[in-house]
Residue, then its C-alpha position, 0 to 999 in steps of 0.5 A: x520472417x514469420x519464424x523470426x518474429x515468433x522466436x522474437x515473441x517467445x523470447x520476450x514473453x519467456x524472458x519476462x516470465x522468468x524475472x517473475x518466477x526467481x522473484x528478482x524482484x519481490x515484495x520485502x519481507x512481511x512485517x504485519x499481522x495482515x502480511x502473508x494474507x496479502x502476499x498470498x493473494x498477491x502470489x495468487x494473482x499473479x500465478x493467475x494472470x501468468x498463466x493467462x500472459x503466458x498462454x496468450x503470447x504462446x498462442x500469438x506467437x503460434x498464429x504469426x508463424x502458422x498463418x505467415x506470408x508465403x507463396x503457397x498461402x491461400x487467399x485471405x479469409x475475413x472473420x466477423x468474430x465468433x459471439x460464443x468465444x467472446x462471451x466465453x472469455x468475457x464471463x471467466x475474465x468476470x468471474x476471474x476478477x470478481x472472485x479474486x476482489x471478493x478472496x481480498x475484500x475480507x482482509x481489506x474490509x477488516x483493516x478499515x471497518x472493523x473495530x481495533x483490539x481493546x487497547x490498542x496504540x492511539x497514532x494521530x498520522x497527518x501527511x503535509x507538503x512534504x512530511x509526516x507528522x505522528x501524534x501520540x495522545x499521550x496517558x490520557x488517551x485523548x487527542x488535544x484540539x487541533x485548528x488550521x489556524x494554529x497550523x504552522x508546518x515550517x515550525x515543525x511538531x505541535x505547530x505543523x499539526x495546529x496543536x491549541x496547547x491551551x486544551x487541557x487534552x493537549x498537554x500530555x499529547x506527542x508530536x513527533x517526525x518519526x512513527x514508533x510502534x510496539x511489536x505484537x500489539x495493534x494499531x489505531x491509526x488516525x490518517x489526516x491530511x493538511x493540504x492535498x491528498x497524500x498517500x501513507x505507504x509502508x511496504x513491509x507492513x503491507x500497509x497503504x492508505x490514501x490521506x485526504x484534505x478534510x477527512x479523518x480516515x480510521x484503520x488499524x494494523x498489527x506489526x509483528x517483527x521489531x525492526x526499521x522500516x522506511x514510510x513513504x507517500x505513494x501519491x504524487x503531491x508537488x515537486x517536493x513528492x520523491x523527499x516525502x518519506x519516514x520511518x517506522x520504528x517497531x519496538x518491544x513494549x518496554x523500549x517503546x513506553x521509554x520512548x514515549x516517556x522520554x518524549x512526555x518528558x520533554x514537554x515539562 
């Protein structure tokens, strides 16, 4: 029985390995300036803690076998515990966990307190139940005055966000349903939320961050290859959750000016 449930341990703890190490599932091509740091120190922890798994269940599945019932087997023996050991093994999962949070706190850190490039690309991103809305401040780089009670998000654009069309700030500015994103050029995004806490998700820009009722939550990242990528909100928000998804539309600048202007044109 012993012998059974050995092979039964390795088995699983082997099987689960592998589905890691052929990455059979994986992370989606990076996209974003910040990407292969990120996937770098995602790799690394997982190598990390792969050993760590890997040992651990190697070693449970040893134990069961070598100390398995049998006939000849001594009496059982109590241990109390071995204070060395435990101490041991807790200062390396401490030194373990803080150096990987400090490995990662620089890149975290940048995307959120420093300050973007000069002239990077003003986005205004506001999570609702169940949609994003994306504001583009239009030539004059300034954002229109927006107030809750000129919120009406079953009407869709200007309105979802409460937009007071009688600021003169607001007359050039961009209300889409849909993100578009020059390549190679930072972005300033300003992450808004109208009702609950929603969570802006784009997986191929390696990009996550939390949207919360009554903060305007700043941070900046840089796409780097042109292409379509799918937004979604990675906090459960109401029944409607699983259809809160967008799409992000990395262009070149010259597609992506057209697009604006095409948009400002629409507002005449």
């Amino acid at each position: 029985m012993g012998l059974a449930l050995l092979l039964l341990i390795w088995l699983i703890t082997l099987a689960s390995t592998y589905f890691f190490v052929a990455k059979t599932w994986w992370l989606p091509a990076g996209a974003s300036a910040a990407a292969g740091w990120i996937d770098h120190q995602f790799a690394l922890t997982f190598v990390i803690m792969g050993i760590v798994f890997l040992a651990a269940q190697l070693l449970l599945g040893y134990i069961v076998w070598r100390y398995r019932e049998s006939p000849s087997s001594p009496p059982v023996e109590y241990s109390h515990g071995n204070t060395t050991l435990e101490i041991v093994w807790t200062v390396l999962t401490a030194v373990m966990f803080i150096g990987l949070n400090l490995m990662g706190s620089n890149v975290w850190a940048s995307q959120r307190f420093d300050a973007a490039e000069p002239g990077a690309v003003q986005v205004e991103v506001t999570g609702m139940q169940f949609a994003w809305y994306f504001r583009y401040p239009g030539p004059d780089g300034k954002y229109g005055a927006t107030s809750p009670k000129l919120m009406d998000p079953s009407a869709g654009g200007e309105a979802a966000v409460g937009l007071n069309t009688s600021d003169p700030a607001a007359k050039d500015d961009v209300v889409t349903g849909t993100m578009y994103l020059p390549v190679d050029r930072e972005v300033d995004v300003s992450l808004r939320a109208v009702d609950v806490i929603h969570s802006f998700f784009v997986p191929s820009l390696r990009f996550k961050q939390d949207t919360v009722p009554g903060l305007n939550i700043h941070m900046h990242f840089k796409p780097t290859v042109i292409g379509e990528y799918e937004i979604a909100c990675a906090e459960l928000c109401g029944l409607g959750h699983y259809k809160m998804h967008g799409m992000v539309h990395v262009v070149s600048q010259e597609d992506f000016d057209k697009w604006l202007a095409a948009r400002e044109a629409e507002k005449q």
